[in-house]
LOSELO-397020 format. One record per atom (N, C-alpha, C): residue number from 1; residue in three letters; chain; atom name; x, y, z. Coordinates in steps of 0.1 Angstrom, whole numbers, padded with zeros to 4 digits. Layout:
<pts>
pos code unit site xx yy zz
NUM ALA A CA X Y Z
...
</pts>
This chain:
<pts>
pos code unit site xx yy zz
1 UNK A N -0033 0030 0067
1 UNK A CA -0023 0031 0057
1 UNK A C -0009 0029 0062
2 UNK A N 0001 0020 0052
2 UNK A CA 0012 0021 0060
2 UNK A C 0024 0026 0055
3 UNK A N 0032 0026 0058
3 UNK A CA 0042 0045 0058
3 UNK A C 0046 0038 0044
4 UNK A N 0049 0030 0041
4 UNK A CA 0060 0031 0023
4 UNK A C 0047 0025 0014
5 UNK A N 0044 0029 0009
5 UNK A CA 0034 0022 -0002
5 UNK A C 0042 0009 -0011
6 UNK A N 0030 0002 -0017
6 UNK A CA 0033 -0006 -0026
6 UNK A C 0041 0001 -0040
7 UNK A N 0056 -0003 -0049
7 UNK A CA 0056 0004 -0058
7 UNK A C 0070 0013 -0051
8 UNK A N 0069 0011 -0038
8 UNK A CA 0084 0022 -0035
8 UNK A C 0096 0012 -0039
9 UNK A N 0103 0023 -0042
9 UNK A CA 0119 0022 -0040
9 UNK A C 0125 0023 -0028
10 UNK A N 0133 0007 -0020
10 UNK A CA 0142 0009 -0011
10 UNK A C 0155 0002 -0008
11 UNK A N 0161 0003 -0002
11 UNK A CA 0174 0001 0000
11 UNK A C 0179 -0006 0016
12 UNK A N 0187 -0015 0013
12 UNK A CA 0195 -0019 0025
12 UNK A C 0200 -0008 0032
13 UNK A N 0202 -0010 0051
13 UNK A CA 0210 0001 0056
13 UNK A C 0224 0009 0051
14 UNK A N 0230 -0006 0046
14 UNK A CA 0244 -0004 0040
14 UNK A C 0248 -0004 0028
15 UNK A N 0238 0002 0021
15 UNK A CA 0236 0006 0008
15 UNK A C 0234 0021 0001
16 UNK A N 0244 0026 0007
16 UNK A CA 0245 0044 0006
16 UNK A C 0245 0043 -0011
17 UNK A N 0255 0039 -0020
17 UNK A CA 0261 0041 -0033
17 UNK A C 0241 0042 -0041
18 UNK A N 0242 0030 -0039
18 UNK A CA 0228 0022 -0045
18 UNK A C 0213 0035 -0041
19 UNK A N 0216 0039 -0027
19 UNK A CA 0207 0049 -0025
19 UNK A C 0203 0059 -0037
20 UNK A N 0213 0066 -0040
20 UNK A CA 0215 0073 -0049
20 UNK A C 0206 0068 -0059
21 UNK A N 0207 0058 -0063
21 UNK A CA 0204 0052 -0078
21 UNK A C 0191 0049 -0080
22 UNK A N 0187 0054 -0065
22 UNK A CA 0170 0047 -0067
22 UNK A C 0165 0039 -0061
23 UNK A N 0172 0031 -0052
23 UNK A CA 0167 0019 -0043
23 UNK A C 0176 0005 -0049
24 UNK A N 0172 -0002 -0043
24 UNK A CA 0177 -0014 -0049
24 UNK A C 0170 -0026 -0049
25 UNK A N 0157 -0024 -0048
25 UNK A CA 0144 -0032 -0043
25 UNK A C 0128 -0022 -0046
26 UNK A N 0122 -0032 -0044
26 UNK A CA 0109 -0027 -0046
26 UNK A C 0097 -0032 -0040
27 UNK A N 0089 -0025 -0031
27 UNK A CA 0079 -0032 -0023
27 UNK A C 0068 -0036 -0033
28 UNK A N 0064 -0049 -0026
28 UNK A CA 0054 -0054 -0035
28 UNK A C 0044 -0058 -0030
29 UNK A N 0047 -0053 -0016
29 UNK A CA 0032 -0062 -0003
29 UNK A C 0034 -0056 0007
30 UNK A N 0024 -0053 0018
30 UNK A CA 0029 -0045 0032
30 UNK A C 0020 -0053 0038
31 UNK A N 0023 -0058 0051
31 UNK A CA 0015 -0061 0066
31 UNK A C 0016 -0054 0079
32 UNK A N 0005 -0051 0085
32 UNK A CA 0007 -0043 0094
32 UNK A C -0005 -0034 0100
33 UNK A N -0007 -0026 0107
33 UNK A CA 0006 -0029 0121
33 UNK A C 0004 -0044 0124
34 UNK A N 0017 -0044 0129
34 UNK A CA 0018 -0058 0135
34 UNK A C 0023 -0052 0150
35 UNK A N 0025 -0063 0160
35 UNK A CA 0032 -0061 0174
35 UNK A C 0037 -0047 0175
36 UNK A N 0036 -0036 0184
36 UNK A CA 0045 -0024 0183
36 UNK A C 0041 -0016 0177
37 UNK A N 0034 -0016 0168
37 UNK A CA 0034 -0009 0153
37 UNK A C 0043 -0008 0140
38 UNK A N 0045 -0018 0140
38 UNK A CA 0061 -0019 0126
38 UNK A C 0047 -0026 0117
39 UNK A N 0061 -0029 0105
39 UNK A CA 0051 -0032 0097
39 UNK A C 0060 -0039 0087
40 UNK A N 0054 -0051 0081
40 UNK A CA 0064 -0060 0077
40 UNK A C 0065 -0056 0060
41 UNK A N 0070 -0058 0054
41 UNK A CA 0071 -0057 0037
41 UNK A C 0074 -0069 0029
42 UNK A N 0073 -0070 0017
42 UNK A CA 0080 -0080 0010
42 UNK A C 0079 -0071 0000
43 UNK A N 0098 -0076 -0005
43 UNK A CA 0099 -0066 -0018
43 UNK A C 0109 -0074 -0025
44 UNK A N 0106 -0068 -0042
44 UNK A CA 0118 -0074 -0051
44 UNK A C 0131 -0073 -0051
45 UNK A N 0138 -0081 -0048
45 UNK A CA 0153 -0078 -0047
45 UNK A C 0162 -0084 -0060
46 UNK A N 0173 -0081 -0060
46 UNK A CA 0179 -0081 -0075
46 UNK A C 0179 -0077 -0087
47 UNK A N 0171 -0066 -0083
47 UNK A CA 0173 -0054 -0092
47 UNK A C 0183 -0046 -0100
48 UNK A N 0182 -0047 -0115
48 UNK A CA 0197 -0037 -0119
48 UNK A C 0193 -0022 -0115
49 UNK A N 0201 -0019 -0107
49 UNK A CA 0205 -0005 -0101
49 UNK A C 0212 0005 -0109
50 UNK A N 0221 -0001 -0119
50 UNK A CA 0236 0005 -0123
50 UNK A C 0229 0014 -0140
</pts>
């Protein structure tokens, strides 16, 4: 299983305001573990936040 499920809410590092509001993206795919144990995502971006 890998740590953010499909369906989360997240946010860029430098995206404190936007935090608040819920994320600013949304995962839509996970891969992983990969090398290390990370784990790659692909998520929707451009999302209205506001």
């Amino acid at each position: 299983m890998h740590p953010l499920p499909t369906g989360t809410r997240v946010r860029h590092y430098g995206q404190q305001w936007e935090a608040a509001r819920s994320g600013t993206a949304t995962i839509r795919e996970a891969q992983g573990p990969l090398r290390h144990g990370t784990y790659e995502y692909r998520v929707t971006t451009g999302e209205d936040f506001f």
